[in-house]
C-alpha positions in Angstrom: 71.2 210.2 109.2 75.0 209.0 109.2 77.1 210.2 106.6 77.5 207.2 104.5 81.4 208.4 103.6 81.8 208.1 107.4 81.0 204.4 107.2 82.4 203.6 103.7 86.1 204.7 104.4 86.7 203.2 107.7 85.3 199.7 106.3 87.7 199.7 103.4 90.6 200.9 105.6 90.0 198.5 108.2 89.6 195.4 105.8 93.3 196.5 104.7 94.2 196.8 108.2 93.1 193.1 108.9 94.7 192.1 105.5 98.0 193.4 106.0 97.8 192.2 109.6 97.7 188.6 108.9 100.0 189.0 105.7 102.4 190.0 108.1 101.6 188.0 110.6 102.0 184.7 108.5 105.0 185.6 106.9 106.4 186.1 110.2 105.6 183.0 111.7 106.9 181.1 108.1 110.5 183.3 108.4 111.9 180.8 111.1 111.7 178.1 108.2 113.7 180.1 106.1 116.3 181.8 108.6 119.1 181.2 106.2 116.9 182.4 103.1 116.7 186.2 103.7 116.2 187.4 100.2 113.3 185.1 99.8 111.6 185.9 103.0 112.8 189.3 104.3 112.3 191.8 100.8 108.6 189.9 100.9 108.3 190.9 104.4 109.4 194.4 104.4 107.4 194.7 101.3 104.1 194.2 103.2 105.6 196.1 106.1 105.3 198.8 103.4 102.3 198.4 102.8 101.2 198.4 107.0 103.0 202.0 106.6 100.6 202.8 104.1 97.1 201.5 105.8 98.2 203.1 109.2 98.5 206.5 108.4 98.3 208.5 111.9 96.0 210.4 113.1 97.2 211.6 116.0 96.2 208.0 117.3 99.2 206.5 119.9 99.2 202.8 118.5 99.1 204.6 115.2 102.2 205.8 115.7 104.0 202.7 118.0 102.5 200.9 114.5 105.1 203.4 112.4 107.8 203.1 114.5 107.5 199.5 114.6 107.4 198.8 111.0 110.4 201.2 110.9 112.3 199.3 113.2 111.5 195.5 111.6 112.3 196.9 108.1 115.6 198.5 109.5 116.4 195.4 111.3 115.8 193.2 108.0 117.5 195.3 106.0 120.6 194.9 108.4 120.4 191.0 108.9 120.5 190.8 104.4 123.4 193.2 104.7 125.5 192.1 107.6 124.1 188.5 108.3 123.7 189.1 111.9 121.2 186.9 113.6 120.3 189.6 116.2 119.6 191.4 113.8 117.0 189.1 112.2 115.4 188.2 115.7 115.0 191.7 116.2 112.7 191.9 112.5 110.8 188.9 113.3 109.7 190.5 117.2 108.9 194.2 115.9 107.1 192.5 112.8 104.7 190.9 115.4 103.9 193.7 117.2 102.9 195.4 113.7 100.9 192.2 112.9 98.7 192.6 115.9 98.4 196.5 116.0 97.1 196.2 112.7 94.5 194.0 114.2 93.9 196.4 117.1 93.1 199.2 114.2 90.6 196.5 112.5 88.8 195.7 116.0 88.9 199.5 116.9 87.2 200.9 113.5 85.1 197.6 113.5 83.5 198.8 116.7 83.4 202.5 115.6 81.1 201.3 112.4 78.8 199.7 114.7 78.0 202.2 117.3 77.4 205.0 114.0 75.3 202.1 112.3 73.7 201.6 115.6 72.9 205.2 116.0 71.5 205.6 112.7 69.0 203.2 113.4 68.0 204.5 116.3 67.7 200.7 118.1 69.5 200.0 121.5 72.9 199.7 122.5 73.1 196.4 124.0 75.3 193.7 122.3 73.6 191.7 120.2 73.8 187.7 120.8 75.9 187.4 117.4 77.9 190.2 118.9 79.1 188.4 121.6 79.9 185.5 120.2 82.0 187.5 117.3 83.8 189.2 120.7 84.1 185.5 121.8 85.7 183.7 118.6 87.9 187.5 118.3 89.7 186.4 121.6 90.2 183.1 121.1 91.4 183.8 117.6 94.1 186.4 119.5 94.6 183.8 122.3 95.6 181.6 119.5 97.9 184.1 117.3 99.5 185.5 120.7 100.7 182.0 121.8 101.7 180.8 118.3 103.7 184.4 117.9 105.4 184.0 121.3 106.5 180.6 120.6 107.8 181.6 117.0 109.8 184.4 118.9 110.9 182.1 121.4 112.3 180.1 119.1 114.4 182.6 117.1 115.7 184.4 120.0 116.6 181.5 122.1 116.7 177.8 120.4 117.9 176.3 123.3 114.5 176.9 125.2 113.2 174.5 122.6 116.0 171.7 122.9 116.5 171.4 126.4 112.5 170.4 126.6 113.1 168.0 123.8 116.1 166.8 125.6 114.3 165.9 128.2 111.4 164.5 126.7 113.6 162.2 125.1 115.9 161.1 128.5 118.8 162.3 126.6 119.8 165.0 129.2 123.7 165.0 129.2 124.1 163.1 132.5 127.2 161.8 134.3 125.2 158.3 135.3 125.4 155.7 132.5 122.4 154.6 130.8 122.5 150.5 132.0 125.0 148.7 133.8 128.5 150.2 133.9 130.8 147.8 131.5 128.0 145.4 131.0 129.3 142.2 128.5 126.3 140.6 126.5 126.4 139.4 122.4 124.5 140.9 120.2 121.9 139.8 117.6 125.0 139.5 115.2 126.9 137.2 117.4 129.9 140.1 117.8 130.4 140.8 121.5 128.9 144.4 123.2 131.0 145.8 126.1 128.3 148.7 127.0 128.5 151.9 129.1 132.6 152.2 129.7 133.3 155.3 131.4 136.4 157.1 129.3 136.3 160.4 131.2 134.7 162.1 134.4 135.4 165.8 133.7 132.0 166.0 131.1 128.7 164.3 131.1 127.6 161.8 128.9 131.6 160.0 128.6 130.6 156.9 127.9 131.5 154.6 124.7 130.6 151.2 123.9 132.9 148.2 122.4 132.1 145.9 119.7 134.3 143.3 119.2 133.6 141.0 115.3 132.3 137.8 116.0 133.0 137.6 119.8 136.5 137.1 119.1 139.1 139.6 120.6 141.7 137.6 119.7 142.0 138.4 115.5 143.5 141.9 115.1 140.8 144.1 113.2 141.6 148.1 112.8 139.1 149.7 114.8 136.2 151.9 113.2 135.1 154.8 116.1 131.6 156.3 115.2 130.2 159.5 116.5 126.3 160.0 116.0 124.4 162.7 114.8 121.7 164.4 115.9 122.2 168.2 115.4 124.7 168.2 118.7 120.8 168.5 120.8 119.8 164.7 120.7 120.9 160.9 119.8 122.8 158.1 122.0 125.8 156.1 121.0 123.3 152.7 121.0 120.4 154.7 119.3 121.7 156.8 116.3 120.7 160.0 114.8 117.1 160.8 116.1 117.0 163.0 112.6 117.8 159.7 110.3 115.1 157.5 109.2 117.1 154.5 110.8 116.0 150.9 111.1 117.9 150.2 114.4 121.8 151.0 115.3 122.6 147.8 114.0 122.0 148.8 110.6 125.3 151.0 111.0 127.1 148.4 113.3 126.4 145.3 111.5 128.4 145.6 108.3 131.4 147.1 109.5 131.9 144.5 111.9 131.3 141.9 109.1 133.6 144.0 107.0 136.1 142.9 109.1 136.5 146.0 112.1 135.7 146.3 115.3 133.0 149.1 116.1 133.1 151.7 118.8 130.3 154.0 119.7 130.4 156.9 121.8 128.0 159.4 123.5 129.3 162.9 124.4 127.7 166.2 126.0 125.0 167.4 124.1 124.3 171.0 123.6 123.4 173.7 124.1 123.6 171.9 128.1 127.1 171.1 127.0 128.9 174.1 124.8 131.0 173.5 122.2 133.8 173.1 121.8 133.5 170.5 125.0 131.8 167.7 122.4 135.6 167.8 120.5 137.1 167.5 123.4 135.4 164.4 124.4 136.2 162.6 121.5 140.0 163.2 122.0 139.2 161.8 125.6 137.7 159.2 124.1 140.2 157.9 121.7 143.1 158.5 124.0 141.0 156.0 126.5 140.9 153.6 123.7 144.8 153.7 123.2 145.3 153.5 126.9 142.9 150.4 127.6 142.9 149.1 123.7 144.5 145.9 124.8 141.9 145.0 128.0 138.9 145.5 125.1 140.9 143.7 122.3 141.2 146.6 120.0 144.1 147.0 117.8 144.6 150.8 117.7 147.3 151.4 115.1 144.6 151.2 112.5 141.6 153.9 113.4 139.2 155.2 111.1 136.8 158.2 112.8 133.8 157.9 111.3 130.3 160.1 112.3 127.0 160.7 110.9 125.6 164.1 110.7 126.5 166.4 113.7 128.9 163.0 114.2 130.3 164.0 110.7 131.1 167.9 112.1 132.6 166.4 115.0 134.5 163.9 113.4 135.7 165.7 110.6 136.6 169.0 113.2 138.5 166.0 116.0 140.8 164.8 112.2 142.0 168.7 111.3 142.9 168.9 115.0 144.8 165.7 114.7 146.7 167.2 111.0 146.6 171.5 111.2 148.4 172.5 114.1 147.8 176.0 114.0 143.9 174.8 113.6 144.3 173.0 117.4 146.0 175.3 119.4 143.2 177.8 118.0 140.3 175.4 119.4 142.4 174.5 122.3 142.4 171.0 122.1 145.7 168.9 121.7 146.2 166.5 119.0 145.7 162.5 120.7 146.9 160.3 117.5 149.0 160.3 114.7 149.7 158.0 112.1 147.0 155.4 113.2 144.1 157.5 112.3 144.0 156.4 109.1 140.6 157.5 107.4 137.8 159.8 108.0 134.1 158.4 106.4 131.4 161.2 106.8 127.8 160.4 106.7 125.6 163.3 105.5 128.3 165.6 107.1 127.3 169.0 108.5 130.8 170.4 107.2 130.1 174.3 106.9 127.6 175.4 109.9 126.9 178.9 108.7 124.5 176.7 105.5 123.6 174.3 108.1 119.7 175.7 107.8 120.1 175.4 103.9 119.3 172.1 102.8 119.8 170.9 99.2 116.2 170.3 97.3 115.4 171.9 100.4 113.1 170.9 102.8 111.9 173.9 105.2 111.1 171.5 107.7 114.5 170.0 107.8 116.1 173.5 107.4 114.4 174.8 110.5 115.7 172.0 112.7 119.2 172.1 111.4 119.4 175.9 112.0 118.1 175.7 115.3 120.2 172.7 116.0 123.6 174.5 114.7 122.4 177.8 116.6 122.3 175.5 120.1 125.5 174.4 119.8 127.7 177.3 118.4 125.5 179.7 118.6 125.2 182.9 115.9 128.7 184.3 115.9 130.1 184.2 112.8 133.8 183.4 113.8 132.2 180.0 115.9 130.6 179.0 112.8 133.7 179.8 110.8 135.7 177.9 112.9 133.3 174.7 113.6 133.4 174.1 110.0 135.3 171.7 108.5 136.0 172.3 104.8 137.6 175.4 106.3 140.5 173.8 107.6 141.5 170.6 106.0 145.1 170.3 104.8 147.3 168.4 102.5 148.3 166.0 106.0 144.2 165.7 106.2 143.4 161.9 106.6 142.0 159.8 103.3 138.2 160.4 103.7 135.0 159.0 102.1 132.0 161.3 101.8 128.8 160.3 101.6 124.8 161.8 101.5 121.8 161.6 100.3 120.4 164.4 97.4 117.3 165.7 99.2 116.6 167.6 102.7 120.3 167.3 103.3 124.0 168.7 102.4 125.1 167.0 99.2 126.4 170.4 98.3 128.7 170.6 101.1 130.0 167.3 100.4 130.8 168.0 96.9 132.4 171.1 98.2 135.0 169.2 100.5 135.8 166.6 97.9 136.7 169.5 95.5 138.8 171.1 98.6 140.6 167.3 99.0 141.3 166.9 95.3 143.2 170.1 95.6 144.9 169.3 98.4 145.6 165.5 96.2 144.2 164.1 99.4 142.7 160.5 99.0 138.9 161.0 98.8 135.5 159.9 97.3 132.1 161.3 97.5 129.2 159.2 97.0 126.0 160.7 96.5 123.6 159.1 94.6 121.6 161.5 91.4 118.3 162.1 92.0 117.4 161.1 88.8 117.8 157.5 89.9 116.4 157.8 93.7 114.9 160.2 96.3 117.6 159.6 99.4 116.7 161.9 102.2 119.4 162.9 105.1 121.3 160.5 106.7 119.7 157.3 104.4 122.3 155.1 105.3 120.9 154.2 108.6 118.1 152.6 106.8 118.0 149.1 105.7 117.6 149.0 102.2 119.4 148.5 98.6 121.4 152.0 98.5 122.7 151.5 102.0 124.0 148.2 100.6 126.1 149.6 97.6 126.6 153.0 100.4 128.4 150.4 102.6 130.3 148.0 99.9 131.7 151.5 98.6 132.9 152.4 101.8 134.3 149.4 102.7 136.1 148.9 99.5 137.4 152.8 100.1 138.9 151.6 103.2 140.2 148.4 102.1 141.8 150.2 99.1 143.6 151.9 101.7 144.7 148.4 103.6 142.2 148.7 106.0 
């Protein structure tokens, strides 16, 4: 007969071991959703790392002890990336808490197996796998297939984002090309009757320089201050004739149309996009851009001695980052880019702005989905370094010659916070400013809102355009 205390104890030690295996296991796989959120995920997941320390006592087994050191190593590495913020650090946690996840697993399977062949034994029937064994061996490997590919594509992710965005890129035929996407400088009118100059080449150095021209009406000859727009798309995706892939949009001309009927002329440009393209090359095609558009302004009937830089999103970073290099000095020659226009930019308007990158992965009412796209996004294009953050970010550098600047988001999934943060930074500064972002207590408005037709776009836009017309645009 078979002890029964040699049966017992391995059965309850290897139900913990499977417990705390997919505990941390789980957790892992849900820490790239909250990257930015390390008390919430990383004391939870040290905790049950704890708790694997506890269950995996060794026993002079090897994978006891690579268990040990690995839990050692991913709660070190947490502990780090709370105290210090560096996303190495982090990446380093998530791998090591995977390799605990799946020894833990190993130890389940191994004293599994041991319970059998002593229960087997006892019984005194043969050793040949049973038909329900076989198939439990059967689902157990395609359960670990499973895990294994869903772990490597979590780490994947964390450690290099730009794996991720260059497939999507291309997915999407929005590789950063130096081709246009149609006919070079093609002339057609659009839908609104306002004439469409599309695919204009303003530089060769960088892929993707292309912009396109909408003049009001079809009708170069009334002089209308000139509205630029820079889409979003977390700096990975979006087209100057498309939008912001991450906005629930209704078709570009819901952000074209009522400008030009507000009495502008609309210009759209596309730029490099990450991580393909590294910042800061995106800034520096905009200046490119606009210093085209002063060259050429009078053979596309644009007045440019009244410019307002406008962007949605990333757009919004960019935008807001091309203005302080335009009015902080000191803030240019440290990006290396050289200032293209005075005077005539005369407003900034910021759709659901990306304004400080280091929170770009921390969503107000957050929504992890959103969070985890923005992070990634923010990580492609400046990476983790906490001085490229610092200095991508836009309420950071704003001064009192920063240009009069409408703000504007939505209250859920998105940055309202942010844009409440560089209104307070303009009102010190007594720069012209508004912020409009909707309570909501009256409506749910999700990131980047105002590329969808609807009621609040059309009190968004009537605010905006009576901001600029306040100004004597």
């Amino acid at each position: 007969m078979v002890d029964p205390t040699r049966i017992e104890r391995p059965r309850w030690t290897r139900w913990a071991l499977l417990v705390v295996g997919l505990c941390v296991l789980l957790i892992a796989w849900a820490e790239p959703f909250f990257v930015r959120y390390p008390p919430a995920g990383s004391f939870l997941l040290v905790g049950v790392l704890a708790a694997g320390v506890a269950w995996r006592r060794p026993h002079g087994s090897k994978a006891a002890w690579v268990t040990i050191l690995s839990v050692i190593i991913s709660a070190g590495a947490q502990l780090a990336w709370l105290v210090t913020a560096w996303y190495p650090a982090w990446a380093l946690a998530l791998g090591f808490a995977l390799v605990v996840a799946f020894s833990c697993f190993a130890g389940f399977w191994e004293l599994s197996r041991t319970r059998r062949r002593a229960l087997t034994q006892d019984r005194s029937t043969p050793s040949a796998r049973s038909l329900l064994s076989i198939l439990r061996s059967v689902v157990n490997s395609v359960l670990v297939v499973i895990a294994a590919v869903t772990s490597a594509v979590v780490l994947l992710v964390a450690a290099a984002p730009a794996a991720v965005a260059i497939p999507i890129q291309a997915a999407a035929g929005q590789t950063p090309s130096f081709q246009p996407r149609g006919p070079e400088g093609a002339v057609s009118v659009t839908a609104n009757g306002d004439g469409l100059t599309s695919d204009v080449r303003y530089g060769d150095e960088y892929p993707s320089s292309y912009l396109d021209v909408y003049i009001a009406d079809d009708d170069a000859s009334v002089t209308r201050p000139t509205y630029i727009y820079i889409h979003g798309g977390g700096w990975i995706g979006g087209t100057k004739s498309d939008g912001d892939p991450n906005a629930p949009g209704g078709g570009f001309a819901v952000t074209t149309d009522p400008v030009l009927d507000g009495g502008f002329n609309f210009v759209s440009l596309d730029y490099g996009l990450a991580p393909t393209v590294e910042y800061p090359t995106q800034v520096k095609q905009i200046s490119q851009a606009v210093a085209f558009l002063q060259q050429n302004a009078q053979q596309y009937g644009l007045d440019m001695s009244d410019v307002v830089i406008a962007g949605g999103s990333a757009g919004g970073q960019l935008a807001g980052q091309f203005a302080n290099i335009q009015t902080n000095p000191t803030y240019a020659a440290q990006i290396g880019v050289q200032p293209v226009i005075d005077d005539a930019l005369r407003a900034v308007v910021l759709d659901s702005p990306a304004l400080e990158l280091e929170k770009t992965g921390e969503t107000q009412t957050p929504q992890p989905v959103k969070d985890l796209i923005f992070g990634l996004s923010a990580r492609s294009y400046v990476g983790t370094s906490v001085a490229l953050n610092e200095e991508a970010s836009v309420t950071n550098h704003v001064t009192v010659d920063f240009p009069a600047t409408f703000i504007a988001d939505g209250n859920t999934g998105t940055f309202p916070d942010q844009a409440e943060n560089l209104h307070e930074r303009l009102d010190q500064l007594r720069v012209t400013n508004a912020v409009d972002v909707p309570p909501a207590s009256s409506v749910i408005l999700g990131h980047g809102y105002m590329a969808m037709p609807g009621t609040w776009t059309d009190t968004y836009n009537e605010k905006k355009l009576a901001f600029l017309s306040a100004l004597g645009l």
